[in-house]
N, C-alpha and C positions, 0 to 999 in steps of 0.2 A: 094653695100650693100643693096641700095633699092629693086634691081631683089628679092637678095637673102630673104629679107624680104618677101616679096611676098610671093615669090616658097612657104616658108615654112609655112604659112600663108594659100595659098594654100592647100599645105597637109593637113594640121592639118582638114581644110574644108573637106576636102574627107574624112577623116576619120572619121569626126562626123558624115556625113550624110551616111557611112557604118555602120557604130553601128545605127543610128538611124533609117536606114532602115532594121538592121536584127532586131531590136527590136521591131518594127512594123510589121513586116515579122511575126515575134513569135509570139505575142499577139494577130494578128489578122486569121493568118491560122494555127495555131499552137494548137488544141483542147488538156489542160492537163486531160481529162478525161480518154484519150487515155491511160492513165499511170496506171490509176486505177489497172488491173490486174497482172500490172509486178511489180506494188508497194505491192501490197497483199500476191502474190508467195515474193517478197522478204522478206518482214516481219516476213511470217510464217519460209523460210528458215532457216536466220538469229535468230529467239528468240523463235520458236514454238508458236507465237499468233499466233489466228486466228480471223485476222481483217476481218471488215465489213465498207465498207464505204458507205454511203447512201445519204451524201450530195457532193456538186461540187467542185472542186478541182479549181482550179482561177487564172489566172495571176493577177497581178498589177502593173502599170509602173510605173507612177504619183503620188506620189511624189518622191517612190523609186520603185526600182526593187523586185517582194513579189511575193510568191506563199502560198496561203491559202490553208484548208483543211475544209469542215465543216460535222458535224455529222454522227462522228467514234465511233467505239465499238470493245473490241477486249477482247477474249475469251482467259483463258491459253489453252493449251493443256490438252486435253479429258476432258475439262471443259462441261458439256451441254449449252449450247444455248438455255437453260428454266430458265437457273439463271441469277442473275445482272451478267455483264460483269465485269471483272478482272478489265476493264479503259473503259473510255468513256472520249470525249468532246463534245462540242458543235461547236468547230470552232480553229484553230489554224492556225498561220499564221508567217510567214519566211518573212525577207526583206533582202535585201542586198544594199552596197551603190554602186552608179551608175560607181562615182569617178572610184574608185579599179579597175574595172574593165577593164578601160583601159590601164591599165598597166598590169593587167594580174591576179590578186588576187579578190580573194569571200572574203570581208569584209562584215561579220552579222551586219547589224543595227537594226534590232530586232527584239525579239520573245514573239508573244504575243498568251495565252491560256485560251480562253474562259470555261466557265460550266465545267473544270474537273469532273471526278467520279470515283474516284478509293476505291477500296473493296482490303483490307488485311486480311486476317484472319492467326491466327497460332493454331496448330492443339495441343493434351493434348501432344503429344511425343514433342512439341515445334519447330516442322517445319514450317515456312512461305512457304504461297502459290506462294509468288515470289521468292522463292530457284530454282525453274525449270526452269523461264526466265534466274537470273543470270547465270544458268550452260549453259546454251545455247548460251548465248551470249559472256561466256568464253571462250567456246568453237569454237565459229564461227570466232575467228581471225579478221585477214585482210577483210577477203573476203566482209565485210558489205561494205567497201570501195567502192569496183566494181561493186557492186550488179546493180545498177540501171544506171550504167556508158551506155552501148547499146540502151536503150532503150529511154535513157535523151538527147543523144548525136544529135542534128540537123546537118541539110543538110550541110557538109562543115564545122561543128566543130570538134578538134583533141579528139579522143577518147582515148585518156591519160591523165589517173587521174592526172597526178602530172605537167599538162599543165595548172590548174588554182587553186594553191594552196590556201587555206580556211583559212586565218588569223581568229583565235579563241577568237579580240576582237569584244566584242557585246555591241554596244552603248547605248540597253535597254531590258531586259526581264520584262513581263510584266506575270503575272496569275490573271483571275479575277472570284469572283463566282464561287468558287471550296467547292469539297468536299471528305473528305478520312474518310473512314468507317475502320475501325480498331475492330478487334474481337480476341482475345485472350483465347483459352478452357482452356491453362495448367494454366490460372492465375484466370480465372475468367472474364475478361475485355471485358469491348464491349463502346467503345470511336468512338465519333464522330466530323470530325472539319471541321465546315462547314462556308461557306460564307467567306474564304481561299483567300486572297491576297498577292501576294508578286512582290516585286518591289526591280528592281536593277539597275542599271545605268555602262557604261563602263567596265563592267563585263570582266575579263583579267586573264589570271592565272602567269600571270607576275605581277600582280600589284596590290593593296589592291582596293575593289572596295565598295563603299556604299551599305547596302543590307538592307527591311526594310519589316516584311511579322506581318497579323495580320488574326486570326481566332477566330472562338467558340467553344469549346470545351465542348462537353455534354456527360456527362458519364451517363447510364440507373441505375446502383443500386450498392451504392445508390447515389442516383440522383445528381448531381450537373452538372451546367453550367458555364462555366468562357471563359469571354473575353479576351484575349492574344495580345498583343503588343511585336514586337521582332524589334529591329537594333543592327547594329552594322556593321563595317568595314573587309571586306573579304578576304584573302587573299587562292587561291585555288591552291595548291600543285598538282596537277594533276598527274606529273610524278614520283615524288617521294612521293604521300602520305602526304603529309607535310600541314595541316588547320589550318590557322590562323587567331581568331577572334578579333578586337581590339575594346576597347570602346562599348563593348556587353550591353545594356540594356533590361530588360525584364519586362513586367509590366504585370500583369492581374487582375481583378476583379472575386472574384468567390459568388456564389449563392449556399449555399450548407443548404439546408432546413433540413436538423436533428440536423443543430448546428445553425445556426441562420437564422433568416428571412434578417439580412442586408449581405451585401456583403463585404466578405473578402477582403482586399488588398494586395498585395505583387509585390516589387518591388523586382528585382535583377539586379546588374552592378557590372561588371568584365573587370578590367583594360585589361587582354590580356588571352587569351583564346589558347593553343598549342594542338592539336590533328595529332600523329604523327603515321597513323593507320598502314603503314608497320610494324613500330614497334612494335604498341599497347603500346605506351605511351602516357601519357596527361597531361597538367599542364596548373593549374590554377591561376593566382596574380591577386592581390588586386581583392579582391571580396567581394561585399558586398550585405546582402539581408535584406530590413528592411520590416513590415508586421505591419498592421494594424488589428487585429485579434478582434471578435466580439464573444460574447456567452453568453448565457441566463443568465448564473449566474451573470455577470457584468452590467446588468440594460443599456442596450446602450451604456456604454466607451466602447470603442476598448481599446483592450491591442497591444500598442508598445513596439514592440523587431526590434533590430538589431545587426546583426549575419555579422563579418568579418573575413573572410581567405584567407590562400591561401591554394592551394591542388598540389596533383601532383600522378600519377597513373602509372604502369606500369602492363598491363591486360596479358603477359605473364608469368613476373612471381608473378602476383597475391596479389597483395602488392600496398599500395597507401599511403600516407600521408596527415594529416592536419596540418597545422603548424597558426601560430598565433592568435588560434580562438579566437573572442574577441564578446561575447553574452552580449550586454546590453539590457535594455527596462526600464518601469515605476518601479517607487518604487525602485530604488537604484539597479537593480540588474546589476552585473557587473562577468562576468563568464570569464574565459581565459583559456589557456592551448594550448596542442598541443595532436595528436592522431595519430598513427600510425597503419594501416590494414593488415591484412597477408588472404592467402585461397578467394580473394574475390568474386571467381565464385562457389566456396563448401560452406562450413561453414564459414563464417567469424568471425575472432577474430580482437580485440583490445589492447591495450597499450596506454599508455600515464600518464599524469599530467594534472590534473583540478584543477584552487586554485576559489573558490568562496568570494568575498570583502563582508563585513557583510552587510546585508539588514535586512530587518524586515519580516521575514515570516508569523508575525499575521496582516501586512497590504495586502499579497496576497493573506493569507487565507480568510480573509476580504472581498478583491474583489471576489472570487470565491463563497462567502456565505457557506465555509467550515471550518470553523473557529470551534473548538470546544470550548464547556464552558469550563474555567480552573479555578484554585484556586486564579493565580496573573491574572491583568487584565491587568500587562505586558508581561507576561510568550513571549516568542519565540519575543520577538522582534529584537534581536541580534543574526544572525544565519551567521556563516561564515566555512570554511573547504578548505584545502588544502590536497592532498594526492597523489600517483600514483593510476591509475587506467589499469582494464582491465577486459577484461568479452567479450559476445558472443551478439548477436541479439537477447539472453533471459534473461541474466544477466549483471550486473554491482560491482565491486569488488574495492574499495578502500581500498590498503594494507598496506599502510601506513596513515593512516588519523589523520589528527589532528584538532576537531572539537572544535568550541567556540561556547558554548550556552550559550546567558545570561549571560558572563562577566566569563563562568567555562569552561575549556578546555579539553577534553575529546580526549584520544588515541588508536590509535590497528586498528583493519580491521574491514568492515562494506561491506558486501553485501546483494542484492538486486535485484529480479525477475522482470522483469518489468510487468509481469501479476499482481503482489501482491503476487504470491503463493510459493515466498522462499523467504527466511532471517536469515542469520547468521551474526555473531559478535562476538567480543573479544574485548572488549572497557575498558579502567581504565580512571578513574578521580579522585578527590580530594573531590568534594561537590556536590551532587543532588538534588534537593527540588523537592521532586514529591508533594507536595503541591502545588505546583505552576501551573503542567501543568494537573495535573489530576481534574475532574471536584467535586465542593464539594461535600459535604453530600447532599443526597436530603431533598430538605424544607419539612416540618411537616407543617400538613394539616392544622396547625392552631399555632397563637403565644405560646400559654397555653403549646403546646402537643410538641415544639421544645427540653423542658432542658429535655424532658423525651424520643427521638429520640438520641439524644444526649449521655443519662446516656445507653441507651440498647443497642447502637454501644460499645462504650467504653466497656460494659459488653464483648460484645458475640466480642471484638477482643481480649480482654485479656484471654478468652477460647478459641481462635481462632478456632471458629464454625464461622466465618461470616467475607466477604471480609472487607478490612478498607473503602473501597469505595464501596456505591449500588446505583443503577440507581434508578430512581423516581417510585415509587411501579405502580405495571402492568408493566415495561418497560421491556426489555431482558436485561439482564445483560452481557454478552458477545454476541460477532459478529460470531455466529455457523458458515454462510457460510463459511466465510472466516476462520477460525479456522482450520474447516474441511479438506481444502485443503490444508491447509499450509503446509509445511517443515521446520522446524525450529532449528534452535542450534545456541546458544546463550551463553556468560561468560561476565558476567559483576562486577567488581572490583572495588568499592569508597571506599574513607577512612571513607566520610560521607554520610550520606544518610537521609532526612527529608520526614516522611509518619508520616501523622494525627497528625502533630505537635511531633513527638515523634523522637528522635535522636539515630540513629542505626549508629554505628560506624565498621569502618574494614570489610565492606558486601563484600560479596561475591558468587552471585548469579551465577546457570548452568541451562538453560533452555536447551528442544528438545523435537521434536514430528516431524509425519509425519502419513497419513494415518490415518487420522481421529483423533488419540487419539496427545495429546499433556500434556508434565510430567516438572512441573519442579525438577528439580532430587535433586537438594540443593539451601539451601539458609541459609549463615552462618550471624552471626554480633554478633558484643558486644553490649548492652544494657543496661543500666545502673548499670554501673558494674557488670553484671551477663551476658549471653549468647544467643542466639536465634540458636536454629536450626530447619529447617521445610522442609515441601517436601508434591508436589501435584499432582494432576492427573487430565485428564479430556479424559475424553470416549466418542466421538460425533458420535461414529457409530452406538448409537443409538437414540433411542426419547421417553422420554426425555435423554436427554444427564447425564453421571456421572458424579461427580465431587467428588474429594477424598483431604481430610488438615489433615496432622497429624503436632503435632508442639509441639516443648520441648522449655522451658523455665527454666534458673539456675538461681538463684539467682541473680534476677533482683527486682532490690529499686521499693516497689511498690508507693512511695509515686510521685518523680518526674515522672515517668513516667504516673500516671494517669494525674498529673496538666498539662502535656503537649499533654495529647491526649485530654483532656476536656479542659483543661485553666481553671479548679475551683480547688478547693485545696482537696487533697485526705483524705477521710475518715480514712486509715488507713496508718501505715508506717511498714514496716519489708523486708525482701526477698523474692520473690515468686519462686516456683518452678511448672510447669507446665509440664503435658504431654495429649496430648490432640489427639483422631483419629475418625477422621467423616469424613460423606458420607452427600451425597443428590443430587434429581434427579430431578433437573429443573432447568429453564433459566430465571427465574423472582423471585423477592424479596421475596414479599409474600409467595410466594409457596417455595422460599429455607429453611424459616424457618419452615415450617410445613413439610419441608420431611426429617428435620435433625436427620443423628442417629450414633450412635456414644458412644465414652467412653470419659473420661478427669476426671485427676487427678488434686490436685493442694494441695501445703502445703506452708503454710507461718510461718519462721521463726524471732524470734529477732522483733515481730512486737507491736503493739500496735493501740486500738482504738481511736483516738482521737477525741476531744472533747467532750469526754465521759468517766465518770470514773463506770464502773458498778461493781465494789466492793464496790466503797462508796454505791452505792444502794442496794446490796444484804447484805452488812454488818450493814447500815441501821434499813432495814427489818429484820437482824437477831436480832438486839440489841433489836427489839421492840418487837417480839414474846419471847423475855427472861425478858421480861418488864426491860429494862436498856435502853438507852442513848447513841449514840455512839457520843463524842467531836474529835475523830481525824483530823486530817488535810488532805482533800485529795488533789492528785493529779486533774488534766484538764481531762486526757490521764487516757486509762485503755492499761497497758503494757502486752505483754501474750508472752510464750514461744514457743507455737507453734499452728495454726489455719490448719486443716488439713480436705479433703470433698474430695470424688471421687460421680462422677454423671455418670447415665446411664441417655443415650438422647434417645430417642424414638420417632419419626412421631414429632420433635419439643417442648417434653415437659421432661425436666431436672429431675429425681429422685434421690435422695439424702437420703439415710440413715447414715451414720457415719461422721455429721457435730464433729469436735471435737474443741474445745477452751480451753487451757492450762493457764488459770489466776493462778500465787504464791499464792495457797491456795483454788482456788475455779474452779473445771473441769465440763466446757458446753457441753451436747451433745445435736448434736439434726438431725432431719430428715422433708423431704417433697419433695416441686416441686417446679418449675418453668418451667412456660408456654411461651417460648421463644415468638411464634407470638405474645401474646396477652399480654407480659411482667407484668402477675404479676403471685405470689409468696404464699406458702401458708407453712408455718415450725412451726413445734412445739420444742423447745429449752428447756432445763433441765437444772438445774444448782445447783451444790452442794460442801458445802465445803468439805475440803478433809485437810488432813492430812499428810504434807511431810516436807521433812527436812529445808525448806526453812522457810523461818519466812511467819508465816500466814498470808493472806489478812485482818482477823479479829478473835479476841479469841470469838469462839464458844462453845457452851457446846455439849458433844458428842452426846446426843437426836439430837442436830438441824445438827449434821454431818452426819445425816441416814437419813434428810429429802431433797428432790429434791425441789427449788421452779422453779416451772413451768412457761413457759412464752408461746404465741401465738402470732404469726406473719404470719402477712398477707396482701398483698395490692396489690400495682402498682407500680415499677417505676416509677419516677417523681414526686410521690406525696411526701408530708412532712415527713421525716422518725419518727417525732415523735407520728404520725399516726400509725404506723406500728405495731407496739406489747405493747400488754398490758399482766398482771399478769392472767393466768387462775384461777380465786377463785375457780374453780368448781375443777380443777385437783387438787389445794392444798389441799382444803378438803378431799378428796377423799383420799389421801396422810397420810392426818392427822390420817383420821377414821383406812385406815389401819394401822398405825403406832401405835395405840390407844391399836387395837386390837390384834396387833402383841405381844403392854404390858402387857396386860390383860392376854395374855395366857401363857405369860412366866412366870410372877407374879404365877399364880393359879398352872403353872407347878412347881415351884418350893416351893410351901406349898405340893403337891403330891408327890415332892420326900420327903420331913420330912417327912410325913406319913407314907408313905412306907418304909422307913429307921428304921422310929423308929418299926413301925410292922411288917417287915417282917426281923425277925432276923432269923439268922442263922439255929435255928431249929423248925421255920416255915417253912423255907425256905423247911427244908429235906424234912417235914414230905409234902407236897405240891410235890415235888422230883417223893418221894415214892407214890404216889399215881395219881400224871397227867406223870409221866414220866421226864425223868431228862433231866434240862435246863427249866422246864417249869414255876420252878419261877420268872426266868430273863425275862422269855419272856411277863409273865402276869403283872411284872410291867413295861415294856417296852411299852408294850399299853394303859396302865390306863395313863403314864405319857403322850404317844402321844395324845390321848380326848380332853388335853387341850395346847397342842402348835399349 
């Protein structure tokens, strides 16, 4: 047993010191420079490079068995040799372990690559410049196998490839101080990721191996840098295609200076990662990606989101899914759903369901410092929606939605341009307060000058010449760009509807435009007890821009409706009837009212003046030009049958001839202006009793029912209405005098017909006949009697 110890003991001697002497043998008279040009014909052979080697090729024994390579370059095919090379390193190096060896196997212990330098570009037609290596090396087979087998092959070694078979585990791949230059014409891209490590360990394609690689990524325009952190667990499918990544994290840091000076975060980790490329299928669990997002408007808070799914793709037939997307971040927001893709190497579409959990949209808009002024200073704080969706990589289409704003829940379809430049809808609800989200009245340039900004809206909306809402004078009043390009169709259906305090019930709005001009085509509602119908235009193709309001009004209670567009109590009460068509050609306040032209009618029935009785005044005034007294008892309220004015508008200034006022017993007319910009007023008003079946406002004597008492008015809005009109004494006189003289002549006419009656009888009459010709008596006291009427 001892011999045999020996003996074998022995051998094993002999055979370390043959291996140790061909390996000294190798190392020491063995120059692998010698390799250089069968190494270079075979390269080119094999994949059409055309390598350059410039630096020493190397054994190394100690501590393993290693052949180095240092400063290589290698050209595509008909690439010149004036441009960067296709690759470059600086030095790469092959080891093997000593062990294996003796037994008969190439076990890789590792592969390490210094200064990479690899240039990709792809061309506008979308071909990579390394499409011509991979067809090369498809094409070349087996034969890379044997390539270099003759010329590798030492004194006394067997020159049969399959005599030291290449076990494919690699105990460490190492890359350090790389760089890949990436240029892209069809996209626009020119990316760079430099200072390129990556680190593997037991690297197997049997076995999941650790894999961990980290670069910088610098894109030229527009500009951003980001640092990149990658791991994650390996597993490499080699012969059937089969990549599987487990426990994948991904971190980077980016610098991107047109959206902020600080640096973006984003993390992403994905449970398990499938890429199955024979197939071209992919699937992705549990994944998640949270971000630290920064931007000027938020004052230095990052905005936190976190975004979880799974996915899953299949790139033949062009189709992929999302399934449990779950979008949180600050301020409550809470998004979920799922998505399904079709087309995704052509056009892609969409499918799915989105339900968003109510958040507050006035504390995002908040954050973004986009928040507009509104009327409630709670407006949009409850914003929630559930729907299916679908739509394109330009639009977004919820078709069935059901939205909660503010406690009111609103249905129908809702899509959405992601440029901004289309929007359609078909929405119904129950109650709207555009009070709430539309921003108020602009403030009046001073306290004084507010109740009279006030009283000239309330005016010019119940002629509707003037929006219920204007931006603060000098400002635009509509957004032209955006106008301009829009697309728009639109129906929108509440039962209730809240604008300028005033309550429109049963609406039913139809908006559309495109191509510059934008109409809304109707807008119906009931109104306090009477109807609204209107319809408008806007013409942006040109400068200034058109804008067109025609609007009918039926018998609508003028009383409530003024107390709730002003909140003071209405001057008058009856039904209004309104027809109202104007133009004007500008995008700011000021100048809307001065370019207003237009027509508008209005007639109020069943009405009355209140807190005012003006027959107790004109009956008054009559009692006292008849020197009497009048004791009756009046009324507060002056009641009228019917108040009736149509107005021509012109460049902003209201003409008015056929004011009419229907008082039982006493009929107003009267004529003038009003100068909408500078809101005052200038009317001369008549008023006379009359005579009708009704029981009189007061017993006149028939002299004072041929006289007009005249009145003048004139002022400002806002000021005291009791300011406004006073008695014209000059026009009454003047009234008087003729009225005087109207007596006087009729008086004298009528002592000129006794005269002539008595003297010119019958044959005077002839003999007058017979001598001027006949008729000529009739005709000569026909003119004596006209002298004096």
């Amino acid at each position: 047993m001892r011999a045999l110890l020996r003996a074998l003991l022995a051998v094993v001697g002999v055979l370390a010191l043959i291996v140790v002497g061909a390996v000294v043998y190798i190392t020491t008279f063995f120059d692998p420079n010698d390799l250089k040009p069968r190494l270079v014909e075979a390269v080119r052979e094999q994949s059409g490079l055309d390598l350059n080697l410039e630096g020493q090729l190397a054994w190394s024994f100690y501590p393993r068995l290693g052949f180095s390579v240092e400063q290589a370059e290698a050209w595509l095919p008909e690439q010149p040799h004036e441009e960067a090379p296709f690759a470059a390193f600086e030095r790469a190096e092959v080891s093997v372990a000593f062990a294996p060896l003796l037994s008969g196997e190439v076990a890789v212990e590792g592969l390490t690559l210094d200064g990479m330098r690899l240039n990709l570009e792809r061309d506008a037609q979308g071909r990579g410049n390394w499409q011509v290596l991979l067809d090369r090396l498809e094409n070349g087979g087996d034969q890379a196998e044997r390539a270099l087998a003759p010329a590798s092959a030492g004194p006394g070694l067997d020159q049969n490839a399959d005599s030291l078979p290449v076990a494919l585990d690699i105990a460490s791949v190492q890359v350090r101080d790389s760089l890949v230059h990436y240029r892209d014409a069809q996209r626009g891209l020119d990316l760079t990721l430099s200072g390129l490590s990556l680190d593997g360990s037991n690297v197997s394609p049997d076995a999941a191996f650790p894999l961990q690689m980290a670069f910088e990524l610098e894109r030229q325009a527009p500009a951003l840098t980001s640092d990149v952190n990658f791991k994650s667990r390996v597993r490499l499918g080699l012969s059937d295609g089969r990549y599987e990544l487990n426990k994948v994290t991904l971190e980077t840091s980016t610098q991107w200076p047109a959206l902020s000076e600080q640096a973006q975060g984003l993390n992403l980790q994905i449970g398990h990662l499938l890429a199955e490329t024979q197939r071209q299928h992919y699937r992705i669990d549990d994944a998640r990606l949270n971000t630290r997002l920064h931007h000027p408007a938020v004052d230095g808070k990052p905005l936190g989101l976190s975004l979880g799914f799974d996915g899953e793709a299949d790139l033949d037939a062009q189709t992929a899914q999302l399934r449990d997307i779950a979008l949180s971040g600050d301020d409550d927001l809470d998004l979920t759903g799922t998505l399904s893709f079709t087309d995704l190497l052509g056009a892609p579409e969409y499918t799915g369901q989105l339900k968003l959990s109510p958040l507050s949209l006035r504390d995002w808009l908040t954050r973004f410092e986009a928040l507009p002024e509104t009327g409630d200073d709670k407006a949009l704080s409850e914003v929630a929606f559930t729907s299916p969706v679908h739509g394109d990589l330009e639009r977004i289409n919820f078709s069935n939605l059901s939205l909660l704003l503010d406690g009111e829940t609103f249905t129908g379809e809702l899509g959405a341009g992601f440029d901004g430049q289309w929007l359609s809808f078909d929405l119904q609800g129950e109650r709207l307060d555009l009070d709430a989200y539309l921003p108020p009245a602009a403030a009046s340039r001073n306290e004084d000058d507010a109740a009279d900004a006030e009283d000239t809206a309330a005016l010019l909306e119940t002629l509707g010449v003037a929006p219920a809402y204007a931006a603060a004078e000098g400002a635009e009043l509509l957004p032209v760009e955006w106008l301009s390009g829009l697309t728009l169709d639109g129906q929108l259906a509440l039962d209730t509807m809240m604008l300028k305090g005033m309550t429109l019930t049963d609406v039913a709005l139809r908006a559309a435009g495109s191509d510059g001009r934008q109409r809304l085509e109707s807008l119906t509602a009931k109104l306090y007890e009477g109807t609204l119908d209107a319809q408008g235009s806007l013409d942006l193709r040109q400068s200034p821009l058109r804008m067109a309001f025609t609007e009918s009004l039926s018998n609508v209670q003028i009383a409530p409706l003024y107390a709730d567009a002003t909140g003071e109590t209405s001057p008058l009460r009856g039904r209004l009837n309104l027809e109202s068509d104007v133009t004007s050609r500008t995008n700011r306040l000021e100048s809307l009212k001065r370019h207003l032209n237009g027509t508008a009618s209005l007639r109020i029935d069943d009405g009355a003046m209140l807190d005012v009785n003006v027959s107790k005044q004109l009956c008054t005034a009559a009692a006292l030009l008849d020197g009497e007294r009048s004791d009756r008892e009046w009324s507060e309220d002056t009641p009228f049958d019917t108040l009736s004015a149509t107005l021509d508008i012109t460049d902003g200034v209201a003409r008015n001839d056929d004011l009419t006022i229907r008082i039982p017993g006493i009929e107003m007319t009267g004529a003038g202006t009003f100068n909408i910009p500078t809101e005052r007023f200038d009317y001369d008003v008549k008023a006379r009793f009359i005579d009708t079946a009704d029981q009189q406002a007061c017993r006149v004597t028939s002299r004072l029912q041929q006289v007009s008492l005249p009145v003048h008015c004139e002022g400002r809005l806002g000021e005291a209405p009791e300011e406004w009109c006073r008695f014209d004494r000059e026009a009454f006189q003047d009234t008087l005098e003729a009225l005087a003289e109207d007596k006087a002549k009729r008086e004298v006419g009528e002592e000129v017909d006794e005269a002539l009656d008595k003297h010119l009888d019958s044959e005077t009459a002839r003999k007058i006949d017979e001598t001027l010709g006949e008729g000529a008596s009739k005709e000569l006291g026909d003119k004596l009697r006209g002298l004096f009427k």
